[in-house]
N, C-alpha and C positions, 0 to 999 in steps of 0.2 A: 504494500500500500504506500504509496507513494504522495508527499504532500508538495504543496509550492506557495509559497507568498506574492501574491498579487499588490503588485505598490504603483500604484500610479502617484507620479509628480506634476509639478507644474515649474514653480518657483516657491516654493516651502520646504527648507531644508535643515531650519532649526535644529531640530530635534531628530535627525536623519537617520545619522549614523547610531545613537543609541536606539532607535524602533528596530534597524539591524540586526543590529548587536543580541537584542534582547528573544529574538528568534532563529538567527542563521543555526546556531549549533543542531535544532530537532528536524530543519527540514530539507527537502532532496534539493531545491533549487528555490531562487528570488529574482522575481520579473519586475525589471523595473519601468515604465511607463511613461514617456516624455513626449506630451505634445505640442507642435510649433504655435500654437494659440491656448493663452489662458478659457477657462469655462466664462468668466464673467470677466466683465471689467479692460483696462487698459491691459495693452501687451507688456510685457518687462522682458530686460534682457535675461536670459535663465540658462546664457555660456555656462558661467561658474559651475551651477549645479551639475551640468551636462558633465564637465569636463570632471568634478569630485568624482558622481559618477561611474565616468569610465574607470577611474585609478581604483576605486572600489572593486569595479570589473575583472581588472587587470589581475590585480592579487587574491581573486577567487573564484575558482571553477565554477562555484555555485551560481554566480551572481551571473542576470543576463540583461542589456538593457537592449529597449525598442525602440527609436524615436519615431513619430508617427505624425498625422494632422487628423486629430476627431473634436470633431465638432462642439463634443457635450462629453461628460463624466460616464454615461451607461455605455455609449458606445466604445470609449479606451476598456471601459472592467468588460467588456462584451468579447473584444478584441483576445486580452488577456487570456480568458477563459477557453478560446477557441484555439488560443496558440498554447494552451497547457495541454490540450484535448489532442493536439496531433503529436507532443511530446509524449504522451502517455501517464500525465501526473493524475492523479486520483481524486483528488480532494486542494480547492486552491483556498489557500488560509489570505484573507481581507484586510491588508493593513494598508492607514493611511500611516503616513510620514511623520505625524506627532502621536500616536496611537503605541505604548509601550507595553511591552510583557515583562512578569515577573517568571524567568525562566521555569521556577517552578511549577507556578500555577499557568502555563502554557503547556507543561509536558502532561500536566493533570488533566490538561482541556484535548488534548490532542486523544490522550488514554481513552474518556470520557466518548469522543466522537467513533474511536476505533469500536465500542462495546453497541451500539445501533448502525449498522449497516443498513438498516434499511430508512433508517433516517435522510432525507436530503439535503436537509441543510440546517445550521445551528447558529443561536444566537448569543449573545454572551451580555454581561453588565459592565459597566465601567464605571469606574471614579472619574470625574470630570474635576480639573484645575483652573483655577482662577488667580489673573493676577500673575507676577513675577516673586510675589510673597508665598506664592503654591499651595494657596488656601482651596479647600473642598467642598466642590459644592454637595449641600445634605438638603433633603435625602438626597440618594442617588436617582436620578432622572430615569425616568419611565423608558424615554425611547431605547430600546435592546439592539443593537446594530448586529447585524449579520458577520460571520467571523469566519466560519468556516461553510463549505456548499460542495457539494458532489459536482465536479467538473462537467457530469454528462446530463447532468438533471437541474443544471442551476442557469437563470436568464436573468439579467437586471434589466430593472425597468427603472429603477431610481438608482439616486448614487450609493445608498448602500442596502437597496430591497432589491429583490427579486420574485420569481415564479418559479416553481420546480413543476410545473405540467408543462416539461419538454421532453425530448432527448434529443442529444448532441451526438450527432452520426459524421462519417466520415462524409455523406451526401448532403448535410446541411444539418437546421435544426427541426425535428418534428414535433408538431403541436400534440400534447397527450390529455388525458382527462385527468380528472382530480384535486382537491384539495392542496395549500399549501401545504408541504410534508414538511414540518419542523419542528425543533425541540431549542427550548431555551436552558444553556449551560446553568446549574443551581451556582452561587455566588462562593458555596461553603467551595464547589472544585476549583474556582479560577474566575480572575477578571481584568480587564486593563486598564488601563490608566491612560486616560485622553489628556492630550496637554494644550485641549483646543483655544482655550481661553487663558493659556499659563503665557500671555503675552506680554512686549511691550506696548505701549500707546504709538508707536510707529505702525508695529504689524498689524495692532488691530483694529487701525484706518486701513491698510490695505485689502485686509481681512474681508471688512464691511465693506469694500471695492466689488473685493471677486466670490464675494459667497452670491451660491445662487439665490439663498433665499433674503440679497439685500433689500431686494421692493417687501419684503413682508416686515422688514424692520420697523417697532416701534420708533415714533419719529424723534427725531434729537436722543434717541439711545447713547450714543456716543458720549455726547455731554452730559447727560441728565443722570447717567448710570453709569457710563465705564468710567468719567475722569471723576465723578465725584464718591466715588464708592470709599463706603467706611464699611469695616466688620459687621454692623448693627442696620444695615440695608437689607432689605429683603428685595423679590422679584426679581430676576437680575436678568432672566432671558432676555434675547436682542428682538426677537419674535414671538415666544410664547411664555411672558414675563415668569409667571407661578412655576415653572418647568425646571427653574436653578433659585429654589426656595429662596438660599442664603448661605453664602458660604463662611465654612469654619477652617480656623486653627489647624495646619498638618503637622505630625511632628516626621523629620527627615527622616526615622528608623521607617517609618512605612513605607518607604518609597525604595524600589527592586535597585538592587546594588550600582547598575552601571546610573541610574539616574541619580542616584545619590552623591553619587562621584561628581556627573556634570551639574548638578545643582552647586555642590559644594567649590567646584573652581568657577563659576557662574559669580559666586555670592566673596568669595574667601577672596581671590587672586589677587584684588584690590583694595579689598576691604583693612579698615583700619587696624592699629594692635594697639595696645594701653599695655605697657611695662611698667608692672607692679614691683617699686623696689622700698621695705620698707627699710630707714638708718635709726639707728641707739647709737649716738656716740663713737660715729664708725665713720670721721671725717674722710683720712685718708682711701680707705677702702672702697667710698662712695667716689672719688674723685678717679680710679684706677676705674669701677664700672664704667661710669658714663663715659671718661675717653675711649673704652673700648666698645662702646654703643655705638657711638661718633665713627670711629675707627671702622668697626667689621659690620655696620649695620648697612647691607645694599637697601632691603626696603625701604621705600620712600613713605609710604603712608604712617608712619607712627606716633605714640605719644607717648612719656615719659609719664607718669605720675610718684611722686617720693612722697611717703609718707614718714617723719620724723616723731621719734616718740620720747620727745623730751632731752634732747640733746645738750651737753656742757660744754660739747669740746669745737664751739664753732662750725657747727654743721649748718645749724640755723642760717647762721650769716653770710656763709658760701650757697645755700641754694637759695635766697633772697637774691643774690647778685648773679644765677648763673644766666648765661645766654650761649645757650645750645643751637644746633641747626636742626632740631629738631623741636617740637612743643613738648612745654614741664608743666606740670600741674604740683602744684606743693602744699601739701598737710601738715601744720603744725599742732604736734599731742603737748600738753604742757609735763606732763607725764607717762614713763612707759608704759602703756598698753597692753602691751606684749607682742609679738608678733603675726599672730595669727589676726586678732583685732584689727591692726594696722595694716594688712592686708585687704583683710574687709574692708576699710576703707579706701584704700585705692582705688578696689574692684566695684565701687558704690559711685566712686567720682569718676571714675573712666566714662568716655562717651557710652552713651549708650549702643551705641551701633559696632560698638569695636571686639574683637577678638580680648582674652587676655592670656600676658605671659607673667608668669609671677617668675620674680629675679631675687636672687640674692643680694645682698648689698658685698658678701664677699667673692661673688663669681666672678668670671671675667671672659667673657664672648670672645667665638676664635669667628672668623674669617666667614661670611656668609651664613651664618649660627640661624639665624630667624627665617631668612630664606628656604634654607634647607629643610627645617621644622615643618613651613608650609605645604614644601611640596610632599611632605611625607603626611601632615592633615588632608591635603585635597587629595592624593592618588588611591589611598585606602581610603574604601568609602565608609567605612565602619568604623576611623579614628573619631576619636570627640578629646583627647588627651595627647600629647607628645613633649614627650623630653630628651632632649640630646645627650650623646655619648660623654664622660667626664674622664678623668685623667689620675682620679685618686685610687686604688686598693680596694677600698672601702666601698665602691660605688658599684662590684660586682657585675652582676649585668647592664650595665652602663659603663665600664671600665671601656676605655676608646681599644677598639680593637676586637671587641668583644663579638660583636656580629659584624657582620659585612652587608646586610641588608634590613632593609627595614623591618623590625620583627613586633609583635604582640608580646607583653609583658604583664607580670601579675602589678606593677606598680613601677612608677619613675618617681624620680626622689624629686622634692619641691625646690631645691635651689635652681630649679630653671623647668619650668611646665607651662606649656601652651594650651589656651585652653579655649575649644568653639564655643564661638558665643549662643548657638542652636543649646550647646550643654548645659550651658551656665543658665539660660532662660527656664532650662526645665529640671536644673537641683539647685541651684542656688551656688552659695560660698561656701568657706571653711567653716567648718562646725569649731567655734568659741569654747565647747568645755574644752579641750585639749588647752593645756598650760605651756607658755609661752612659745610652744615649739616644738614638734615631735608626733610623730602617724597621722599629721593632719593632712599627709601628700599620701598617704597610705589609705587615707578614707576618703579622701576625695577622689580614690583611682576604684576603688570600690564601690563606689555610688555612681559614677562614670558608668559603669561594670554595668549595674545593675541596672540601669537607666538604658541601655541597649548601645551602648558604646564604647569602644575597645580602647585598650591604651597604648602605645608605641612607643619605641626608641628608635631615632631616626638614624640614618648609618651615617650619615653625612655631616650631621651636624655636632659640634666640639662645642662646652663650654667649660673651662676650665675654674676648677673649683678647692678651696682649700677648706676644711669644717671647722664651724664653732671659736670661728676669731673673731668674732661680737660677742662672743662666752670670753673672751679672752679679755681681750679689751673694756670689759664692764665687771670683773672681780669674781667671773662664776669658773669653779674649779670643775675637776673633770668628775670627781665625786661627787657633785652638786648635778652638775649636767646630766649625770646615768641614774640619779633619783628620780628628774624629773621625765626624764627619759621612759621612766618606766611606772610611774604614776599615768603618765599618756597610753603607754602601752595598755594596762590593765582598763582605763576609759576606754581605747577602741577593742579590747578582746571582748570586753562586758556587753557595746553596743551593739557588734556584730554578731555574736554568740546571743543574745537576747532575739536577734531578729531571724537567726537560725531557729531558737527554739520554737520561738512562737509561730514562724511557719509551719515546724514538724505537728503542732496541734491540730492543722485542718490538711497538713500535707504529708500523708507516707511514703518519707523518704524510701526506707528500704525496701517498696516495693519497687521502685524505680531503681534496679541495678545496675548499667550503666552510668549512672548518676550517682548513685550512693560511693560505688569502685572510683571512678575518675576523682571523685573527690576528696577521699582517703575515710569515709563516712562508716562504709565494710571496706575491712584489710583482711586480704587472707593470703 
């Protein structure tokens, strides 16, 4: 049984190559569809796309494209269908170009269509997006698009309905009797994710250009609805208002891996950082940072914020006067805080729109440090934490050297953690009972965890680091520091251990043995 993706294009290529992506591995071939005239609207040059395209082409057997001249949207999927029928593909799967699978629940949906054979055609549900914010519209929209269709048995009559009282012969198409023959895919096996409306206000004036159904558009939609929309709007359809209720809140972990990725260099690439450095009395060692901010910092977007927590030794009066090439935001505590405190307030004063990276005041950044961080947040689409390689003994899996690729870690130590702002919006800051300093990089990698996001050590990125010379510098000995040490410790053993048990109340671990084994819960 043999499947093929039907993609017809025009000039929409957004979201191209991840609709690709998100299907090539399950099927036999991908037809790709270009015709010399848009369906609506003015013409546009659609070289670029042609020309992607090909190079697509080029490096995949799978991949075929058609360039053609039809007239209307039914006649290319028409086209499509009758050139899969002399190929001998079985079943042609319906994707538009912004229309994305979760590999998963497409091999589910595929499984799904293989178990009725005698079915003709099937429809599926999807998540529709709103916005460049990738808000969702709820409920989910009535209209069920057509996804998959028996090659011999399926005619469109619209751009994405059809008739299955035919058959597709080598002599033509013949008219048959009967009923539409179809079944709608249940939600619980699989569904996709349209990214029709996950626009800018560029596209979705052209949008409103070349959809066919612009004459049915409510009038002044554009202004009245797409520029002034807030969360708390409702009706949002462009044509049948009640149809896109009102859209909510996504959080990024729902979104299928390859779109998470281009969301996240979408949003990250540019986007701002807020370097959280809090000083106690740690003149020299603040002045050694910031030149090496200065020094190895290629990003251009960032912001410094120092929070001071009572300083004697002239700290105050050096960052009153400093004049960076970059923006400082500065905190003055009249008294120590503590650390973790003073963080929080960084992380409270930082734009609201920024990434954050919490720093040491005794670290000191190598050579493209933050850079490097990035690119190891946006490529793994599953990061929401990263911390670079260090240079001390003690820093174990972070010792430079230690991996050669970017890897997933149980925890990165806090003297330098980058942190997505998607994260931060959905657990917050450092948890305050920990004293002055200690497992709060341990539990914030844990909450990370549990929140659906991994933590990394990027292979690339060096910050070098020397421990507990603000313990030095302010009169706390190392018998001092390993009390408190461990006062922190037994705070995060109790909280975590506390939320263990009280899940094991409504959750039987040891029935789940994979689970219970991986996690050292049964040792045998």
């Amino acid at each position: 049984m043999k499947f093929g993706v039907l993609l017809p294009v025009y000039d929409d290529d957004e979201y191209l190559e991840v609709a690709i992506e998100s299907v090539q591995n399950n099927v036999d071939t991908i037809l790709f569809l270009i015709s010399d005239v848009p369906w609506e609207g003015k013409k546009s040059d659609n070289t670029a796309i042609i020309n992607r395209i090909k190079e697509l082409c080029a490096k995949n057997d799978k991949f075929e494209l058609v360039e053609g001249h039809w007239e209307n949207e039914v006649d290319q999927r028409n086209f499509g269908l009758s050139h899969f029928f002399k190929n001998g593909i079985d079943y042609a799967v319906f994707l538009d170009s912004d229309m994305i699978h979760h590999e998963p629940y497409f091999i589910n949906m595929m499984n799904y269509v293989k178990q009725y054979p005698q079915v003709d055609a099937f429809h599926m549900h999807w998540n529709t997006y709103w916005k460049k914010d990738y808000y969702r519209i709820y409920p989910m929209e009535s209209y069920k698009s057509v996804c998959f269709m028996k090659v011999k048995k399926f005619l469109f009559t619209n751009k994405a309905e059809g008739i299955t009282s035919i058959m597709r012969t080598p002599a033509g198409i013949l008219q048959t009797q009967g009923k539409y023959n179809y079944m709608l895919i249940p939600e619980t096996v699989g569904f996709c994710f349209h990214m029709s409306y996950a626009r800018t206000d560029e596209y979705l004036k052209r949008k409103i250009e070349t959809s066919p159904h612009n004459v049915e558009f409510v009038e002044n939609w554009y202004e009245n609805v797409w520029k002034k929309w807030t969360p708390n709007m409702q009706d949002l359809h462009p044509v049948t208002p009640s149809e896109y209720k009102i859209a909510v809140k996504e959080d990024l972990i729902n979104f299928p891996p390859r779109l998470r990725t281009y969301i996240k260099k979408e949003r990250m690439t540019n986007r701002k950082c807020s370097i959280i450095i809090p000083n106690w009395n740690s003149l020299n060692l603040l002045k050694k940072c910031l030149n090496a901010i200065s020094k190895n910092t290629k990003r251009k977007n960032i912001e410094v914020v120092i929070v001071d927590n009572g300083s004697k030794d002239g700290s105050v009066e050096f960052m009153k006067s400093l004049d960076m090439k970059f923006p400082v935001k500065t905190i003055f505590n009249e008294n120590n805080l503590g650390f973790i405190v003073a963080t929080n307030q960084g992380m409270m004063q930082a734009d609201n729109d920024s990434d954050i990276c919490l720093l040491n005041v005794d670290a000191i950044v190598q050579k493209n440090w933050l850079t490097n961080m990035y690119e190891t947040m946006i490529n793994n689409y599953d990061a929401g934490v990263v911390g670079p390689l260090g240079n001390e003994v003690a820093s174990g899996h972070q010792r430079e050297g230690y991996v050669d690729k970017d890897t997933i870690m149980s925890n990165v130590y806090g003297y330098c953690m980058l942190i997505m702002k998607e994260l931060i919006d959905k657990i917050g800051y450092l948890d305050e009972r920990y004293k002055m300093g200690g497992y709060e990089d341990n539990d914030y990698c844990i909450r990370s965890k549990l929140a659906g996001y991994e933590v990394y050590v990027s292979a690339k990125s060096l910050v070098k680091h020397k421990a507990h010379q603000v313990y030095v510098l302010n009169g706390i000995d190392d018998e001092k520091r390993k009390r408190m040490d461990r006062e922190n410790e037994l705070i995060y053993l109790d909280k975590f251990f506390g939320v263990l048990l009280d899940y094991s109340k409504i959750y039987n671990l040891f029935e789940q043995d994979n689970l219970a084994k991986n996690e050292g819960i049964i040792i045998k």
